[in-house]
LUMZA-197048 format. One record per residue (C-alpha): residue in one letter; x, y, z. Coordinates in steps of 0.02 Angstrom, whole numbers, plus 32768, in hexadecimal, padded with zeros to 4 digits. Example, Ala and Ser with C-alpha at 12.3 -4.5 7.8 and 13.67 -1.06 7.14 Angstrom:
BEGIN
a82677F1F8186s82AC7FCB8165
END
This chain:
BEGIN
x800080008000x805280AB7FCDx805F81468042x7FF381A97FFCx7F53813A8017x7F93813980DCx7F8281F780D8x7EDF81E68074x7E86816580CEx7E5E81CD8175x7E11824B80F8x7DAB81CA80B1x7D6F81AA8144x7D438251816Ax7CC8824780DDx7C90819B80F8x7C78819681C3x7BC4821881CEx7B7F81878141x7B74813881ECx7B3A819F825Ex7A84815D8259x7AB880C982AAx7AE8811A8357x7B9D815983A0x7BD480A283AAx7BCD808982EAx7C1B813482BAx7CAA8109832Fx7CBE804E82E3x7CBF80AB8233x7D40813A8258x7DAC80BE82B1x7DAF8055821Ex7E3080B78196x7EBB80E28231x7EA9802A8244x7EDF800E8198x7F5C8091818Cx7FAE802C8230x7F957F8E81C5x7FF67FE18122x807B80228180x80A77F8F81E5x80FC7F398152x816B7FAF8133x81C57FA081DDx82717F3681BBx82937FC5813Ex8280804B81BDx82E67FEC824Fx838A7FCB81CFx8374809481B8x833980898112x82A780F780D5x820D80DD8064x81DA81577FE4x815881877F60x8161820E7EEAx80E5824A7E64x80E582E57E03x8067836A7E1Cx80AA841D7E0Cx816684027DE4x817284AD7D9Bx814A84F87E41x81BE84697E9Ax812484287EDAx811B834D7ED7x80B082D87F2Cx813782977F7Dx8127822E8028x81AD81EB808Cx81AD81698123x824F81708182x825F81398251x822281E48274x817F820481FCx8156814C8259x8170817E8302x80FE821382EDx807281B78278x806881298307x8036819D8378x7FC381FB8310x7F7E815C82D7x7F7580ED838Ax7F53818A83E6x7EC981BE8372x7E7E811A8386x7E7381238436x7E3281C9842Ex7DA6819383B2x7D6E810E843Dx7D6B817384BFx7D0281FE8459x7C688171844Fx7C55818E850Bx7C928239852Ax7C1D828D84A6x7B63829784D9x7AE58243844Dx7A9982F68425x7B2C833083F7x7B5B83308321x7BE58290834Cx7BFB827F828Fx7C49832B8283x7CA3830A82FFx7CF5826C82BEx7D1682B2820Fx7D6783438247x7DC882D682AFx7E0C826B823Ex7E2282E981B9x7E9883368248x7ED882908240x7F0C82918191x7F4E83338185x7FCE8303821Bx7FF8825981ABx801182DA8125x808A83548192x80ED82C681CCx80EB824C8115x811A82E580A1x81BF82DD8047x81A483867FFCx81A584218054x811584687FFCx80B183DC801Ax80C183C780DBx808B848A80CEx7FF884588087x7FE483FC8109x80128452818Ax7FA484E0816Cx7F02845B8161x7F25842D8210x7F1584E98254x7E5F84EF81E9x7E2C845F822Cx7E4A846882DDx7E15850D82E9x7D5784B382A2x7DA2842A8332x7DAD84B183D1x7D1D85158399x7CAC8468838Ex7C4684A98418x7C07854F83BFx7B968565843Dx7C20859B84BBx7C6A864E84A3x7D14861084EFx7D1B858F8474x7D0185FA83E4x7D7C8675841Dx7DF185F8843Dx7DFC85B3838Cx7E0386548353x7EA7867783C5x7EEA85D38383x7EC185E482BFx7EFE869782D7x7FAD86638333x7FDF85B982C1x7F96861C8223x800F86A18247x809D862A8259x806D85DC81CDx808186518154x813D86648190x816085B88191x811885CF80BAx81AD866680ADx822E860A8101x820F8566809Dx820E85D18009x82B086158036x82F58564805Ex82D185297FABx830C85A47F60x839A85877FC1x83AC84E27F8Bx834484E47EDFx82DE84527F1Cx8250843A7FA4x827883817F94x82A783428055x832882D78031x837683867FB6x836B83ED8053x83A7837680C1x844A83698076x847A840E8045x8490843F810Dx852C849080DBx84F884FA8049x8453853280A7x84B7855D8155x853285C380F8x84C3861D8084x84A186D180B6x83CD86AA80B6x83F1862C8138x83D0869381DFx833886E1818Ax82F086298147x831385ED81F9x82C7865E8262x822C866781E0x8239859881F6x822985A982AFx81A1861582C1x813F85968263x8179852682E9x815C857E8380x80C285B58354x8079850E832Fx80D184CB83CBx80968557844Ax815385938466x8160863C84BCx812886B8848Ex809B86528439x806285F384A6x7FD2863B84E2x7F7385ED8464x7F6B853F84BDx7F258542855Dx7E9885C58509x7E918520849Bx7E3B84B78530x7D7884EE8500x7D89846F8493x7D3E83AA84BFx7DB98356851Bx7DE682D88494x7E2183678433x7E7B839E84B1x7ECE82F284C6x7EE682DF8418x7F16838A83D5x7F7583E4845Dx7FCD836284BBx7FE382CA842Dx7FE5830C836Cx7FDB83DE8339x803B841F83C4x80DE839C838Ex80B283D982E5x8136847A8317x81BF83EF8371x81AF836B82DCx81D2840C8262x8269843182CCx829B837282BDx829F835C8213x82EA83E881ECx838083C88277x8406838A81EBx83F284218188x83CB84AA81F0x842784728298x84D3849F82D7x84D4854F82DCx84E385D18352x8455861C8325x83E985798323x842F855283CDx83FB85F78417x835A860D83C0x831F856E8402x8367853D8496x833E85F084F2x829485E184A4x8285853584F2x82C085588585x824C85F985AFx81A18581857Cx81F9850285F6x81F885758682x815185D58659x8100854B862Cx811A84F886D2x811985788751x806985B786FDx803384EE8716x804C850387C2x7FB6859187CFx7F3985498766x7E9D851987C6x7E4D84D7872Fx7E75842B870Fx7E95842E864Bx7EEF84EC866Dx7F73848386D4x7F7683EA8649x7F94847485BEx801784E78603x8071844E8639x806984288583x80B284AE8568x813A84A185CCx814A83ED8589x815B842C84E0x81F784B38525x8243842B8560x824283BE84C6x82678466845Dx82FE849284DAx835283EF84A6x832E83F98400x839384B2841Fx843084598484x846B841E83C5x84B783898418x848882DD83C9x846F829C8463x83F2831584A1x838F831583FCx837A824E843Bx8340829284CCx82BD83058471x828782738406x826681F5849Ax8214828284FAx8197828D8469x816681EE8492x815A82008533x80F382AD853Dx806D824E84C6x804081BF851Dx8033820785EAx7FF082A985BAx7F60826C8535x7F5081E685BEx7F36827C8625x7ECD82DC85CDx7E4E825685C6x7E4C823B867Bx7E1A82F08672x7D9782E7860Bx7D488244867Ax7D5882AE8714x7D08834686B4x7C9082C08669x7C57827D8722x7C5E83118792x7C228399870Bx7CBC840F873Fx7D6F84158724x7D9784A487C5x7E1584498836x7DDE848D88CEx7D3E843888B1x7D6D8387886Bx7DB68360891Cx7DC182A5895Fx7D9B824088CCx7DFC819788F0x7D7E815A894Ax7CEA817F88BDx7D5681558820x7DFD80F18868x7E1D809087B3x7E1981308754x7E8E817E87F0x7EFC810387F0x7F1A81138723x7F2081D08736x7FA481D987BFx800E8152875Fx7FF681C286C4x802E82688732x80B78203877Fx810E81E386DCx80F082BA86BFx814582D78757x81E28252873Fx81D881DF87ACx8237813F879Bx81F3809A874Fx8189811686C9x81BC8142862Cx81C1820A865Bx824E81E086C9x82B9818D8640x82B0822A85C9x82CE82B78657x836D82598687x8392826585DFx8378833185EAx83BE8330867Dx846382E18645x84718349859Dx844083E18615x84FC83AE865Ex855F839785BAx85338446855Bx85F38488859Bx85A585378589x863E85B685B7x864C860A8678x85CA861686E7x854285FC865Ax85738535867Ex850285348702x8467858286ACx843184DE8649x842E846086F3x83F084E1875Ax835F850386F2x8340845986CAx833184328775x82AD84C68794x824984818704x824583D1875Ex820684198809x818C847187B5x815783D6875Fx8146837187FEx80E984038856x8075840B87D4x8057836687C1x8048833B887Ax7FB583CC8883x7F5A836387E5x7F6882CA8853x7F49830788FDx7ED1838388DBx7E69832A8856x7E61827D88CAx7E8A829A8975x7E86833989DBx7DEE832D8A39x7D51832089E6x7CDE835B8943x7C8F841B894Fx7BF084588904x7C0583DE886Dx7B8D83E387E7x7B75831F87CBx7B7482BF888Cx7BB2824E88A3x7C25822D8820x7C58817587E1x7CB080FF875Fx7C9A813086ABx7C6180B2863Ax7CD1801C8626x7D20802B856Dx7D4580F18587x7DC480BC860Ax7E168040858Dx7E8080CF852Dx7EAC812A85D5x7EDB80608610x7F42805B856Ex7FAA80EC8560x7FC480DD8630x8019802385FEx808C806F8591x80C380E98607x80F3805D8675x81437FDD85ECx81AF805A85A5x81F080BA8657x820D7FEB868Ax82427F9185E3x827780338588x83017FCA851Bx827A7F3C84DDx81D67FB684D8x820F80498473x82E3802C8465x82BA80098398x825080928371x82A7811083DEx834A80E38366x82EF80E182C1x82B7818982E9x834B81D98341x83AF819182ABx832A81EC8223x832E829182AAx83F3828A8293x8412824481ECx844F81A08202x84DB81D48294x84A18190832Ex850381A883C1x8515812E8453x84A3812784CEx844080A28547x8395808B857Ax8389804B862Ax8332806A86C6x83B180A28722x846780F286FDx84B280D38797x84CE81518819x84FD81FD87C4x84DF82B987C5x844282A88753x83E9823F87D6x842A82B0885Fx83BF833F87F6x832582C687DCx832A82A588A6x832F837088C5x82AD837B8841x824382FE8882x825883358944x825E83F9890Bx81B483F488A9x815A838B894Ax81948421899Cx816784A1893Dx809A8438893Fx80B0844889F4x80CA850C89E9x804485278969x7FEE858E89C2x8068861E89EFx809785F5891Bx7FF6862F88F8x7FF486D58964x809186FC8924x806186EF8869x7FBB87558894x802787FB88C4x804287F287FDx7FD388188776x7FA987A68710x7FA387BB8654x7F0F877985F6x7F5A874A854Cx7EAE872984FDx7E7987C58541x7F0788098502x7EF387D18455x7E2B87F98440x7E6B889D8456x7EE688B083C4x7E668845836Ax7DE888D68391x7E5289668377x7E8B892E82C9x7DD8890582ADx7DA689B682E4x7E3F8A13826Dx7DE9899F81E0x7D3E89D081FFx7D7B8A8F81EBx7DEA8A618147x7D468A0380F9x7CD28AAC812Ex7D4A8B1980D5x7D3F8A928038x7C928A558025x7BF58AAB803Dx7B888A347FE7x7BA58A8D7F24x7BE38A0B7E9Fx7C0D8AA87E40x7C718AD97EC9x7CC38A437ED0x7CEB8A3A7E2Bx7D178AEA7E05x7D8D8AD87E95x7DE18A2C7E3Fx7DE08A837D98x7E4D8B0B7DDCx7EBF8AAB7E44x7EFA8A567DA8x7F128B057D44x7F758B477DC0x7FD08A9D7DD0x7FEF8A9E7D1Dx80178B437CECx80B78B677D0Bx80FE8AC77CB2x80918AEB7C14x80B48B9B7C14x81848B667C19x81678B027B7Dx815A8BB57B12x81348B717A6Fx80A78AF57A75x80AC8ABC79D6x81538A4B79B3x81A98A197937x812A89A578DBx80BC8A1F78B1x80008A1C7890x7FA789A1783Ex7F3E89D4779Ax7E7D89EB77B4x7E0B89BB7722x7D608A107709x7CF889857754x7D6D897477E2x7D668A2577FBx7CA58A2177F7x7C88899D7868x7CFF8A0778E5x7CA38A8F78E1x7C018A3D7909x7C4489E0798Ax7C878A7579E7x7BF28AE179C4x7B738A4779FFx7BF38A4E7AADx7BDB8B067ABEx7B178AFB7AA4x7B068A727B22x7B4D8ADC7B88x7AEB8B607B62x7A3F8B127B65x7A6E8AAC7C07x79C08B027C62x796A8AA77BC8x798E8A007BE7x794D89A17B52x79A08A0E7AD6x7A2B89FF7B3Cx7A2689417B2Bx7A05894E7A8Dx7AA189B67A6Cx7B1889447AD9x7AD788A77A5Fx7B24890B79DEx7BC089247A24x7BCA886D7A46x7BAA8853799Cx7C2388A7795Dx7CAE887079D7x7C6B87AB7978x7C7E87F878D6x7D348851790Dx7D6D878E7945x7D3F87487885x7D8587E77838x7E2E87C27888x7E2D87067879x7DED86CB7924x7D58866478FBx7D5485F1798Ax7D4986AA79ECx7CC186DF797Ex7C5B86567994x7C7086477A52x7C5287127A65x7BAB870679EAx7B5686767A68x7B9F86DB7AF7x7B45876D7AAEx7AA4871E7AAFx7A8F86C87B4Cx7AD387757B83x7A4A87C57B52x79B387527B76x7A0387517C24x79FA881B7C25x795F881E7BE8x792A87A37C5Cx796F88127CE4x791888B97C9Fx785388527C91x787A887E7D47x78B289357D4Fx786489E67D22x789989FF7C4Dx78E58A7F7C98x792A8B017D21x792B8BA67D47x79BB8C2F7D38x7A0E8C1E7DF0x7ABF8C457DD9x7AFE8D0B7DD6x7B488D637D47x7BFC8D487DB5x7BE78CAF7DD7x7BD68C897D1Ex7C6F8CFA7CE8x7CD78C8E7D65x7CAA8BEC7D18x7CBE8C307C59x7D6D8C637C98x7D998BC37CF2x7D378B607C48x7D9F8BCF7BBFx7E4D8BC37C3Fx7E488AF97C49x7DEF8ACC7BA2x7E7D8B377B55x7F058AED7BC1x7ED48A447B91x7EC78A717AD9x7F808ABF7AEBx7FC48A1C7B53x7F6D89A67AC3x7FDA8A157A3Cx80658A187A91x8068895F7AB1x8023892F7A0Cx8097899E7992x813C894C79EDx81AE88A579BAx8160881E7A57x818587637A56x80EE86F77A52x80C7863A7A90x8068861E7A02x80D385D27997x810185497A28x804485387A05x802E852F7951x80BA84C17948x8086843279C8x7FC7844C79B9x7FC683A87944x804083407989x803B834F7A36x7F7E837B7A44x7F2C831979A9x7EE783AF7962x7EDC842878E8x7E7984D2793Bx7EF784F779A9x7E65856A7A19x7E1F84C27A50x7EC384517A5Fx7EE584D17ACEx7E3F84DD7B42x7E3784207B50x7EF883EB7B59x7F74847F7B60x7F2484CA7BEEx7EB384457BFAx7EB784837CCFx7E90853C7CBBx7DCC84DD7C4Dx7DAB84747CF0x7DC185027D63x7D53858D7CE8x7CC284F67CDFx7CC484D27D8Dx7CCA859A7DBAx7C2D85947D38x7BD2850A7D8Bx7BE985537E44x7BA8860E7DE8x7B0D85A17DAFx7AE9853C7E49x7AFD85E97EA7x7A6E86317E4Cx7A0C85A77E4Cx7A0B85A87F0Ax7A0286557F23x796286547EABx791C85BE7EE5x78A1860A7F64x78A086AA7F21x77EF870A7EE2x77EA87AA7E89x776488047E49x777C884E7D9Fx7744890B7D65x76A089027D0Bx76E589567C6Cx778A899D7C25x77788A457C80x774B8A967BE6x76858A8E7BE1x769D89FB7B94x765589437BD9x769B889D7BD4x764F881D7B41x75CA87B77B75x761687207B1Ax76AD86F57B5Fx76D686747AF3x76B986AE7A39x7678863079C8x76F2866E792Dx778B866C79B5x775085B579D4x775285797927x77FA85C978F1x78418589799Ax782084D979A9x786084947906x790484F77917x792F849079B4x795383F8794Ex79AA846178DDx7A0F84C6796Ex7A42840A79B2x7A9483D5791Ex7AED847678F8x7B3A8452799Fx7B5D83A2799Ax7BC383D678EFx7C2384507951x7C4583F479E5x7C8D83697965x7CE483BE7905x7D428434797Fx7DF383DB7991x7E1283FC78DCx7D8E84A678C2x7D3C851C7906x7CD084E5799Fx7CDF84787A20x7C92844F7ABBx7C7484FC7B07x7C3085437A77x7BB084A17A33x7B7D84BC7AF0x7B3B85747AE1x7AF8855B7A3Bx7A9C84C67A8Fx7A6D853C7B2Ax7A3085AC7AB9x79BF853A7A49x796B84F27AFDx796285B67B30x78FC85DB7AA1x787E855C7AB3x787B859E7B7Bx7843864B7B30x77D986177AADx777A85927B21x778585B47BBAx77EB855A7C5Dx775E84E47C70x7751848D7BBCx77FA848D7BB0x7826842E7C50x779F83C67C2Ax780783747B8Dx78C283937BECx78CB82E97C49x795E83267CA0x799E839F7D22x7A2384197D00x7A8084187DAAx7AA5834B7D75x7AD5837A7CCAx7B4D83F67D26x7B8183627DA0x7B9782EF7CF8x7C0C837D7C89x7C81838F7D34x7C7E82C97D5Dx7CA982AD7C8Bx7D3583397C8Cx7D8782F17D39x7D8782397CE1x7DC682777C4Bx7E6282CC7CB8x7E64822E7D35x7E6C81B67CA7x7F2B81F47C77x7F5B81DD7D38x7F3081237D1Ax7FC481077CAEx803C81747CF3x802A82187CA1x7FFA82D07CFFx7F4B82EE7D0Cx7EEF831D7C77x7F6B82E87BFAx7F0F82B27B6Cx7F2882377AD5x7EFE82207A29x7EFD819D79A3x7EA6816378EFx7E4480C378C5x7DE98097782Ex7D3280947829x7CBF802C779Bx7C9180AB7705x7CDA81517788x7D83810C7761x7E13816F77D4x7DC681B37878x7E2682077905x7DF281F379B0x7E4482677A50x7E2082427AFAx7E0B83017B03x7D7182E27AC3x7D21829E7B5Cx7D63833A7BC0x7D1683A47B30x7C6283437B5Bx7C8883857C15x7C9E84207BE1x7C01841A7B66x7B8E83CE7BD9x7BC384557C72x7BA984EA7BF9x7AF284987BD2x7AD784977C82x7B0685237CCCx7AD6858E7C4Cx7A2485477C55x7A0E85457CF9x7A3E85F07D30x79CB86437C97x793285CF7CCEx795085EE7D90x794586BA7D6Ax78A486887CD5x784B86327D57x783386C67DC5x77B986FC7D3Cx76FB86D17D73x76E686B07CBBx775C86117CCEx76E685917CFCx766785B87C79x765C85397BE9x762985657B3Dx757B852E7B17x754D84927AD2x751784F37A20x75C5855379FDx762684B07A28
END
């Protein structure tokens, strides 16, 4: 199974899991558990690869001019990190089926959980640096939908916000500083990047790329000063919580800084960027754990300092610490989701998380105790757990940094703080939460045992903390050196997982930690009154108000802009691009070059004329609106006839059926509207706009001369020349719209489609009540449906139909084509709309037009899947000749299916957005009577 299906099953999922929500929260969760399950399946294989240090890759091209591939990679680190998004996920999707209530919309909840979970697969899979931004920028959208699930909560809301706002920002400089990377390196290929370490460090971009890389990771990772964002982060259900800020998106920031080590590691600047960052979430982190009364405020900001710690020896540059770093990863996952769930049972049962409520709860819930103070024992280090192993590790590195002077000492000492501060804290979640007298004022009494399987991932993640802290070598020893050897680039130094190291200064500092942080519990008290001399900062707070402030500065920008004119608005865009442009047009003197002026013949000449003077009167006559219809038809005309005159006559065709669904859609749009309007605009109002008209018609006239009249290289020989070969064609228009640029048709018919649906559901419900007349005096016709219009009408349809089928056919090698055969088709089934009426027509249209817009798309995506099938980019078509009985020679193009696509979506949309606005008429029900049929 190749990489990319393990990224794309958990989206699959996403789409498949609400198919099941009708059968209850036990079937959604069996059907969103079911593609991480494969995914585990598909990557187990691939193991004995991964512990020899060898990697596994898959690479397919998608936008190589932009250095952008669909390239995945699975190394002993992009493992690591996709087991725990995978196992942990799991786990998190059972416990969801008893933490969510049944009113609640679960199968929202699932797919935006595991699309989370795919985009994390995709962060930590991607080979190319483009692609894991993709990536990495789904994960923010996503769990901002994740935090805010409960909309209903204010916090909640604005706590999404705060996170979007905070990872979005960091986003976009993680984008520059990748950009700068590969251009750097002139790949965004992983293994590239990797190995130019040299040529990147000593390039003189580097300090800018790194610092832009590190913002992306900080911010994602809730380093100082960004880390705000997390604990704000805790309105969200508690298996997000568990999942997102303790397990997956918040190591999004540390796995960035992992694989990245080889290439952007060893510097000063690296080491004091990161490690000093580090260190002050460390500290923060922990010391504001210690005040939190809230019990998923002290889980979170010891996240946070969790995260410091992990970033601090990622900073250190040693190997061995960046060991340290990886096996911490591990470690943070499993107690602190562990912990987080406990949370969210005690939340669950007691209906509050307030500490100095939740009192005495051993003897109400002693198996979830016991599995939270195991859990919180492994946070706080002590032996026997697998927190212990990696803060000796920290410890020991803490030692070895050989940092000049007196600054020696700043490493171990603050290490140390960090680990009383992580047994304080922890000791409060444990003696608080289940001892310490008993429960106050609590909102469910008396609390109990959650249901039996919700305890099963808590039970779970709890056993690993144990088997790894007591057989760290056989538990996690392979996987640790896969993915330290991945982190370091195939040198791994020496190092030994055992329980104990013997007696040495690194257990002398996890003894003062230990015996300093029961301490500092036992002094809580006087901690507390001491912190409450300070103020305290509210960062949210804090934030909503720059939020409102810029808000407030755009609110007076947009009142000094818009004041509800169009005219305004577009006299003010007309201007901004004269006085953009005038200064460069007025430095090109002459505007006339070298080429000189084409010759003008007398009909040429004419037809100039008219057109111009047919734009001035529709100006002109704009209060008049029929005449000023009738004008613009005129111009559009002409602009049909200028196409043939100068050898465009796939153009001319397209702009002529343009024209005249144009039209019937205007005059459509006037059946509704007075004929026309009264004189509201002031003699100096209409001075200004002749000025700005005359001032950017003639600049545009000047820029066409000047542009026209001078030598310029053109891609249309490439064109001309490979039209035939390469595209099987011979009208180069159409080899071009359904192969060339094949890409730039799907996205215009799909942008046409969403136009159409649009109106139709804007128009769906709508009524309106025509005028009685035209304004004039004059009243409608009784007959809506003239009998003469009928009988011209109706046997011009067959007529129309084959006119278009010719075109459609014959467009590889002629005029036509698909988009044209479809608006000559449009307009054949518009005319018997008109001449009929809505009802008799729709009577004999078996069809609807939204599916024939659903059938063009589906037949335009097939015809650009198909070439994926054997290897090619998308949308790379074919062609070839067979002979047919009596027709002899007969080419056939696989364009030609995209070209039915294209056909079919033009019938469509065009239809259905001219009979959505007809249908407001009260005259479109009425049938013709039985004697003028």
């Amino acid at each position: 199974m190749s990489l990319p299906l393990v990224v794309l099953l958990p989206f699959l999922g996403a789409i498949a899991a609400p198919l099941f929500a009708q059968g209850g929260r036990t079937a959604i969760a069996v059907a969103s558990s079911v593609p991480p399950l494969i995914a585990l399946a598909a990557l187990y294989p691939q193991w004995p690869v991964l512990a020899n240090g060898g990697v596994v890759l898959f690479s397919q091209p998608w936008m190589p001019d932009m250095g952008l591939t669909l390239s995945f990679r699975l190394d002993g680190l992009s493992l690591l990190f996709a087991l725990l998004i995978l196992v942990i996920g799991l786990l998190i999707i059972l416990y969801s089926r008893y933490y969510l209530k049944a009113q609640e919309n679960v199968a929202k909840f699932y797919s935006l959980l595991l699309c989370f979970m795919g985009a994390m697969l995709g962060i930590v899979l991607s080979s190319n640096l483009l692609l894991m931004l993709i990536f990495w920028e789904l994960t923010s959208l996503v769990s901002f939908l994740l935090i805010g699930f409960w909309t209903h909560k204010q916090e909640a809301r604005r706590g999404a916000r705060l996170a979007l706002a905070v990872t979005g920002g960091g986003g976009l400089a993680l984008l520059a500083g990748i950009l700068m990377i590969g251009n750097i390196v002139g790949s965004f290929e992983l293994d590239d990047v990797l190995a130019a370490r040299d040529q990147i460090q000593a390039h003189a971009l580097y300090p800018y790329a790194l610092t832009l890389v590190l913002l992306g990771a900080f911010t994602k990772s809730a380093q100082f000063p960004f880390h705000f964002w997390l604990p704000h982060a805790m309105q969200a259900p508690t298996p997000v919580s568990a999942y997102l800020h303790s397990a997956t998106m918040v190591k999004a920031g540390v796995f960035l800084l992992a694989r990245l080590y080889p290439a952007l590691a060893g510097t000063e600047q690296w080491f004091y960027m990161v490690s000093f960052t580090g260190m002050a979430t460390l500290l923060l982190g922990a010391y504001t754990a210690m005040l939190k009364h809230d019990l998923k405020g002290l889980l979170a900001y010891s996240t946070v300092s969790h995260l410091g710690l992990i970033t601090l020896l990622f900073g250190m540059g040693t190997q061995l610490a960046a060991v340290a770093a990886v096996f911490h990863v591990i470690n943070h996952a499993t107690f602190k989701a562990s912990l987080f769930m406990a949370a969210g049972i005690i939340d669950h049962e007691t209906g509050t998380r307030d500490m100095r409520r939740i009192n005495g709860l051993w003897r109400y819930m002693p198996h979830t105790a016991t599995l939270a103070m195991v859990a919180a024992s492994s946070m706080a280090g002590v032996p026997l757990l697998n927190g212990f192993l990696s803060k000796e590790m920290f410890f020991a590195e803490s030692l070895d940094l050989n940092l000049p002077g007196l600054w020696a000492w700043l490493p171990p000492v603050i290490a140390t703080l960090a680990g009383i501060f992580s047994v304080a804290y922890s000791a409060r979640f444990v003696h608080d939460v289940f001892f310490n007298g008993k429960p106050v004022d609590l909102p469910v009494f008396p609390p109990h045992e959650p249901p039996r399987y919700m305890k099963i991932p808590v039970e779970i993640l709890v056993f690993a903390c144990v088997m790894v802290g007591v057989f760290p070598a056989l538990s996690v020893g392979p996987l640790l050196y896969a993915a330290a050897s991945a982190t370091l680039g195939g040198q791994v130094p020496e190092y030994h997982l055992t329980v104990a190291h013997g007696f040495n200064l690194p257990l002398m500092m996890s003894f003062l930690a230990f015996f300093g942080g029961l301490l500092m519990y036992s002094q809580r008290h006087r901690f507390f009154r001491f912190h409450a001399r300070f103020r305290e900062i509210d960062e949210k707070a804090v934030f909503e108000a720059v939020v409102a402030r810029f808000t407030a500065a755009a609110h007076r920008v947009t009142g000094l802009l818009e004041n509800g004119s169009l005219q305004r608005y577009l006299a003010l865009l007309v201007i901004s691009v004269i006085a953009i442009t005038a200064a460069p047009l007025l430095g090109l003197g002459v505007f006339i070059g070298e080429s000189g002026l084409s010759p003008v013949d007398a009909p040429t000449a004419i037809a100039a004329a008219v057109l111009a003077l047919s734009a001035v009167l529709t100006a002109l006559m704009h209060r008049q609106r029929f005449y000023a219809l009738t004008l613009l038809s005129v111009v559009g005309l002409l602009v049909a006839l200028a196409f043939a005159r100068f050898s465009a006559p796939d153009l001319a065709m397209t702009q002529l059926s343009v024209e005249v669904v144009t039209i019937v859609l205007l005059m459509l749009a006037l059946y509704y509207l007075p004929s026309w309007t009264p004189l509201e605009t002031s003699a100096r109002r209409r001075v200004r706009d002749l000025v700005v008209a005359v001032l950017a018609g003639g600049g545009m006239t000047l820029l066409t001369l000047a542009m026209l009249t001078r030598p310029f290289s053109s891609i249309s020989s490439f064109f001309l020349e490979n039209s035939k070969p390469e595209g099987g064609g011979t009208n180069v228009v159409n080899v071009i719209l359904v192969d060339f640029r094949g890409f730039d048709t799907l996205g215009e018919i799909t942008v046409l489609a969403i136009a159409a649906l649009g109106i139709y559901a804007m128009l769906k419900n709508t009524a309106l009540t025509p005028t009685t007349g035209d304004g004039q005096g004059h009243a409608w016709s009784r007959d809506p449906h003239p009998l003469m219009l009928r009988q011209i009408a109706r046997p011009m349809l067959p007529l129309a139909l084959m006119v278009s089928a010719y075109i459609f056919l014959r467009g590889h090698n002629l005029p036509g084509g698909g988009f044209i055969a479809g608006l000559v088709t449009s307009v054949a089934l518009l005319l018997q709309y008109v001449a009929s009426g809505m009802a008799w027509t729709e009577d004999r249209i078996p069809f609807r037009y939204q599916n024939m817009i659903g059938l063009g798309l589906l037949f335009a995506i097939i015809a650009g899947a198909g070439s994926l099938s054997f290897g090619y980019p998308f949308l790379t078509s074919t062609f070839g000749h067979i002979e047919w009985p009596v027709v002899g020679d007969f080419e056939l193009a696989s364009a030609m299916v995209f070209d039915l696509g294209v056909y079919l979506t033009v019938v469509g949309a065009t239809l259905l957005a001219l009979v959505s606005i007809g249908r407001l008429s009260p005259h479109s029900a009425i049938k013709p009577t039985q004697e003028t049929v």
